[in-house]
N, C-alpha and C positions, 0 to 999 in steps of 0.2 A: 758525586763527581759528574760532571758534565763535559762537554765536547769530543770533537773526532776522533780521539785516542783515549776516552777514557777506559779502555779494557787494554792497555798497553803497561807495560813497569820499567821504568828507568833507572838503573844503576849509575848512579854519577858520583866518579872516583874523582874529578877532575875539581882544579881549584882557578885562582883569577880570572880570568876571561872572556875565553873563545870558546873552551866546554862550557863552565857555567850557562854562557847565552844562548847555546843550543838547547840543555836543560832546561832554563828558563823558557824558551818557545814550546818544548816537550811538555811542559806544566801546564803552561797556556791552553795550549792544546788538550788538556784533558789526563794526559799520562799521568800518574803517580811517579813521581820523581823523587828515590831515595839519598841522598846527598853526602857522602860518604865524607866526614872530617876529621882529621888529626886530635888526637884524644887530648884537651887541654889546651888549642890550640886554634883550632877551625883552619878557613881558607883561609891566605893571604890576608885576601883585598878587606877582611875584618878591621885591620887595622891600618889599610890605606885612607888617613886621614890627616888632620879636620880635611872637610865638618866629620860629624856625629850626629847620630839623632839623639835629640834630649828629651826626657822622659815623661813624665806627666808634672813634675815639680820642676822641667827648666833644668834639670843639668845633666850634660854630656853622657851618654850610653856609651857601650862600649861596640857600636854596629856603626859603622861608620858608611857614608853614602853610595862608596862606590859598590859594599857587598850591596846595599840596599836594592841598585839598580839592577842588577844580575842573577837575584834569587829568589826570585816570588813562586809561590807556590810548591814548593819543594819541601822534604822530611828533612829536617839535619840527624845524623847520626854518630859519635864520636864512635872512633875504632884507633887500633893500634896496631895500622898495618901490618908490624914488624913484628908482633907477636905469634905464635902460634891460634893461640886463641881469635884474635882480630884476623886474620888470613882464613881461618874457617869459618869464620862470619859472613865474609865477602864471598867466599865460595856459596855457603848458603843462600845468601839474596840472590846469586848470579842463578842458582839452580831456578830459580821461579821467576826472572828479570825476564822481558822480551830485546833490552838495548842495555850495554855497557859504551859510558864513555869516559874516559883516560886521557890524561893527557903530561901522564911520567914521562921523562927521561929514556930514552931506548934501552930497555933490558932492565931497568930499573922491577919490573911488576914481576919480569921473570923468577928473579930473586927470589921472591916471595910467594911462588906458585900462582899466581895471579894474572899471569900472562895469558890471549887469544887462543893459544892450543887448548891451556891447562882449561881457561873456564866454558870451552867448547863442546871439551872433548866429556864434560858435567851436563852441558846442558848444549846438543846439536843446532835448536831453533834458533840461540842467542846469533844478535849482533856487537860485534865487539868494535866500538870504531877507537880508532888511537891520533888521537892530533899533538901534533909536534910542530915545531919551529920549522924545521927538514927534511922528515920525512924519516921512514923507518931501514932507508939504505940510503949511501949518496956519504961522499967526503965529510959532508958536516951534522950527519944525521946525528949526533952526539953532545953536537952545539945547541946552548940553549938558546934561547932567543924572547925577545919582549916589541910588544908591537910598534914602536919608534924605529927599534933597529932593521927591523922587516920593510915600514914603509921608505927606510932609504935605501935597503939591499935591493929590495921589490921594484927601483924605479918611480916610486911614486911622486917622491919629493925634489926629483928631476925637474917634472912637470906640473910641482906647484909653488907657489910664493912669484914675488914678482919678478920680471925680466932684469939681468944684467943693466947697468946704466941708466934706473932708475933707481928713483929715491926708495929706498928699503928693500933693494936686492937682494936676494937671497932665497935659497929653500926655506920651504915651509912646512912642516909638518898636519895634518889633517885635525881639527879641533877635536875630535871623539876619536878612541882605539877605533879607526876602520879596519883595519885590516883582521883585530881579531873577534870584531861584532862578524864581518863577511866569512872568516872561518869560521865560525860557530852556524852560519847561516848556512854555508855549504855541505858543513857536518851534519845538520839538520835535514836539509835537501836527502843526503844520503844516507843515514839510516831509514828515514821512510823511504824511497825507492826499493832500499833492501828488503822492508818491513813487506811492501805491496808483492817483491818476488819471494818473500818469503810463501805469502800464502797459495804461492802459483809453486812452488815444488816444496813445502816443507824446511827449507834448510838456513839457516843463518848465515853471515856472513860477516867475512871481516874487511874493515872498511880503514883507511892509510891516511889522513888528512894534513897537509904540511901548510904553514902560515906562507912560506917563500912561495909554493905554489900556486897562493890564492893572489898572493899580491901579484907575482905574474898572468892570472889568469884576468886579473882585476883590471889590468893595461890597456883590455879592450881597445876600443878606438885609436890609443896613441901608440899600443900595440900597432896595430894593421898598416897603421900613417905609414910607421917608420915601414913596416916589410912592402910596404907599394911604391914609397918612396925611393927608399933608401936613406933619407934622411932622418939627423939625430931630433925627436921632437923636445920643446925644451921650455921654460915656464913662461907663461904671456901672463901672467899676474891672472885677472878676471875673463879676459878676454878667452873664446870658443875656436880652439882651434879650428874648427869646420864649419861652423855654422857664424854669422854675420846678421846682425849687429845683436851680441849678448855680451853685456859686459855690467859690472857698474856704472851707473853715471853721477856727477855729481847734478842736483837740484839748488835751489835756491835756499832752504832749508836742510840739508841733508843729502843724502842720496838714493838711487830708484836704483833695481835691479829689473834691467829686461833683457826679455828671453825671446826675438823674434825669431822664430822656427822656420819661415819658408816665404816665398817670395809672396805669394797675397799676403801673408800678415805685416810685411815691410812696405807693402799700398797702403794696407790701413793703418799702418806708423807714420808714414810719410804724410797725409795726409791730417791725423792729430797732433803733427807737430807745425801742422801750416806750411809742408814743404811738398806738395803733391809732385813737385816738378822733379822729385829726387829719385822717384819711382819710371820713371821714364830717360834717365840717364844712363847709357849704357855703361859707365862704371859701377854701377847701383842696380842696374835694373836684374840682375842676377844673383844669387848666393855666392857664386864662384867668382862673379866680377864684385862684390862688396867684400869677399874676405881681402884678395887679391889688391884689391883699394881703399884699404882698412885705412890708412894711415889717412889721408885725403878725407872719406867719411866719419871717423867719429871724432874729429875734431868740429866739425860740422854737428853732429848731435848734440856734444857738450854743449855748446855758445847758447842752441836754442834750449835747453835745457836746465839750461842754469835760469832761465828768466820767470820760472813761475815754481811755486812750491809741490812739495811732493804728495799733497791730499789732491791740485787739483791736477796734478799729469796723473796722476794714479786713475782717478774720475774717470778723466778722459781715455787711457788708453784702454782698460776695463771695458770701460759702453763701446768699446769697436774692437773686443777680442783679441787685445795686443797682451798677452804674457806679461805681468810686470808685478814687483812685490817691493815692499818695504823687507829695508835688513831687522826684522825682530831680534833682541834680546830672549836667554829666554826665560823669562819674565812675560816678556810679551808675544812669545809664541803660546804659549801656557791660556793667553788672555784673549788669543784671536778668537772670535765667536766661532768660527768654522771648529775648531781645533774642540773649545768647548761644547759646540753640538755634537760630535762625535764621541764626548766622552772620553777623550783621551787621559786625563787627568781623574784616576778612582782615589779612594780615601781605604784604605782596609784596615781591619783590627789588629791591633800588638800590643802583646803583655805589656812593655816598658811605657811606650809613648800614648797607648788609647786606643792610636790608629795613624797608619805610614803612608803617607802618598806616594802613588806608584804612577810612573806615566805606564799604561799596559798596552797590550798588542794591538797593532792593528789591525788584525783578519775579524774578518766578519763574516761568520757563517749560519744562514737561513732556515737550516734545520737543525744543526747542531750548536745554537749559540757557547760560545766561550764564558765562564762566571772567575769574574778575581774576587777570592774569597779568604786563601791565605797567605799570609804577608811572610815574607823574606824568615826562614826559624832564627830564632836562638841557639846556640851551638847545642847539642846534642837533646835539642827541644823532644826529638822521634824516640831516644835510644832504646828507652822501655817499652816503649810500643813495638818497634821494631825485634826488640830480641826476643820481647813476649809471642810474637807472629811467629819467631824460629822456633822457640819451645817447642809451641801448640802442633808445627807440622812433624816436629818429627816425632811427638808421641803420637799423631794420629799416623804415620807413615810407618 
C-alpha cells in the first residue's frame, strides 16, 4: 500500500453516496478501507442500474456503474448488523480502525451498540463521523433525504436551469449527485483535520455531517449576493451572475463556452473578436458596467459569433489567453489529450470483467504518489480475510 495514509484504517458502514465517496478518496489516499455490507445484499447503488459491467463473455454482472464509480480500492465485507454475532464484528474492526464513517438513520446504530459513545468508549483514538441528510439534532434530523431533494431544499435549483420567460424555463437539477460527492468531500476534509489534531493531543473525535448543511454551505456566492443585497438571486440559465461576459455562445457550428474573468482579458476578447472599440466603451469598459449592460452587450457577442466556427474562435481566443472551451461529451472529455496526459482514465483488474475502468483521483503527490491497484470488491470479496485478521488478534491478545 502506498500513499499519505497508508498507516490509517477505515471503517465504512456507510452505503450509496456521500460516505462511499469520502471512503473512496480514504482509498485513494492510501487508507485501508474496510466496507462494511449487508449480508446477501451489499450497498444499494449495486443494483442502481443498467448499465452493468459485463464480464469477460459480454453479459451483464451484477456490479452495476454507479457502485463502480464510488468504490475503488476498498475491502467488501458481508455482516449482519443486526445479529449479535455481526455487532461484535463491527466492534472489533472499530477497536483497531483509526476512522468510522456512518451514514444510518439517527439512532438507528444506537440500537445495535454501534453508536459514537459505545465504539469510542472501545477504542478513545477513533473518529466516528456520522453524515445525514440533517443532521444528528434539528426538526427533521429523522428525515431521510437523497441528493435531488437536498439540491432543491439547499437552494441550489433556484439558481439553476434557465430564467422565467424563456424557452425551457424552469429549475434544473445539477447533472452528477453534487451535493452528495461535496458531502463526502467535506466529510473527508474532516476526519483528516480530526486525524492531524488527533496526533496533537491523542484523542478522537466525533464528527456531525448534514447534506442540507453542505448544500447551504455550497450557496457561496449566491449566498453573500443575497445577504449584501437583499435581493432574491434567481436562475440566469448560463450566464455569471457576477462576472461578465461568461456564458454560452452559439458559433456557426455549435457553441463555445467563455469565461472572461477580468477586464484585461475582455481587451483581449474585444480585440479577437474585431471589436477593440468595445473595450473602451464605458458600458463595457468595466465588469460592473458589462454585467449592468448585459442585455445591450451579449447580443452584440452572439451576431459576431455566430460568423466563424468553433475550432477557429477557439484558435483565436486561446493564442490571446481568453478562457473558452468546447461543451465535451463525456466521451469526449475521456478523449481530450490534456485529460489523457494526466492519466485520468486507469484500466484496473477484476475477477468478472479482466479489468474495470476507473476515472481516479486527481491529487498528485510528489513524494507519496497515489497507486489504483484495486478495483471496486465483489460483495463480501474481504470476509475471510477479514474475520481471519479478528481470529488471529484475539488469540495473540
Amino acid at each position: 500500500m502506498s500513499g499519505p495514509l497508508s498507516h490509517v484504517r477505515v471503517l465504512d458502514l456507510s452505503r450509496i453516496m456521500a460516505g462511499p465517496w469520502s471512503g473512496q478518496i480514504l482509498a485513494d489516499l492510501g487508507a485501508e478501507v474496510i466496507k462494511v455490507e449487508r449480508a446477501g445484499v451489499g450497498d444499494d447503488t449495486r443494483r442502481w442500474g443498467p448499465p452493468f459491467m459485463k464480464d469477460t463473455q459480454g453479459n451483464p454482472t451484477k456490479e452495476s456503474g454507479y457502485y463502480l464509480s464510488v468504490n475503488r480500492g476498498k475491502k467488501s465485507v458481508e455482516v449482519d448488523i443486526a445479529s449479535p454475532e455481526g455487532q461484535e464484528m463491527i466492534r472489533d474492526l472499530a477497536r483497531d480502525s483509526d476512522i468510522v464513517l456512518e451514514n444510518f438513520k439517527v439512532g438507528t446504530l444506537k440500537r445495535y451498540g454501534l453508536d459514537e459513545e459505545t465504539l469510542r468508549a472501545i477504542n478513545p483514538k477513533l473518529i466516528y463521523c456520522s453524515i445525514t441528510g440533517f443532521g444528528q439534532d434539528g426538526p427533521m434530523a429523522q428525515d431521510v433525504a437523497y441528493d435531488f431533494m437536498i439540491q432543491a431544499m439547499g437552494g441550489l435549483l433556484s439558481v439553476t436551469g434557465v430564467p422565467d420567460g424563456e424557452p425551457g424555463a424552469g429549475p434544473q437539477k445539477v447533472g452528477v449527485p453534487v451535493i452528495d460527492i461535496m458531502t463526502g468531500m467535506y466529510a473527508t476534509v474532516a476526519v483528516l483535520a480530526a486525524l492531524a489534531r488527533r496526533n496533537e493531543t491523542g484523542k478522537g473525535d466525533y464528527i456531525d455531517i448534514a447534506m442540507l448543511d453542505v448544500a447551504t454551505a455550497m450557496l457561496a456566492n449566491q449566498a453573500m449576493n443575497h445577504l449584501v443585497s437583499g435581493a432574491t438571486p434567481t436562475r440566469k440559465g448560463n450566464k455569471h451572475p457576477n462576472i461578465q461576459p461568461q456564458d454560452i455562445f452559439p458559433v456557426a457550428d455549435g457553441h463555445i463556452v467563455i469565461a472572461v474573468g477580468n477586464d484585461e482579458q475582455f481587451v483581449r476578447f474585444a480585440q479577437a473578436l474585431g471589436h477593440p472599440e468595445w473595450a473602451d466603451d464605458p458600458r463595457f469598459a468595466t465588469n460592473a458596467a458589462r454585467v449592468e449592460n448585459l442585455d445591450t452587450l451579449h447580443p452584440m457577442i452572439c451576431k459576431t459569433l455566430r460568423t466563424r466556427n468553433l475550432g477557429d474562435w477557439r484558435a483565436d481566443l486561446v493564442a490571446v489567453k481568453v478562457p473558452c472551451a468546447p461543451i465535451n461529451t463525456v466521451p469526449g472529455v475521456l478523449a481530450e489529450p490534456q485529460v489523457q496526459h494526466r492519466q485520468m482514465l486507469q484500466h484496473l483488474p477484476h475477477p468478472l470483467a479482466g479489468s474495470v475502468p476507473q476515472v481516479v483521483s486527481p491529487m498528485r503527490f510528489a513524494d507519496s504518489p497515489l497507486r489504483f491497484e484495486a478495483a471496486p470488491p465483489l460483495l463480501g470479496a474481504h470476509t475471510g480475510e477479514i474475520r481471519a485478521r479478528i481470529d488471529a488478534a484475539k488469540v495473540k491478545g
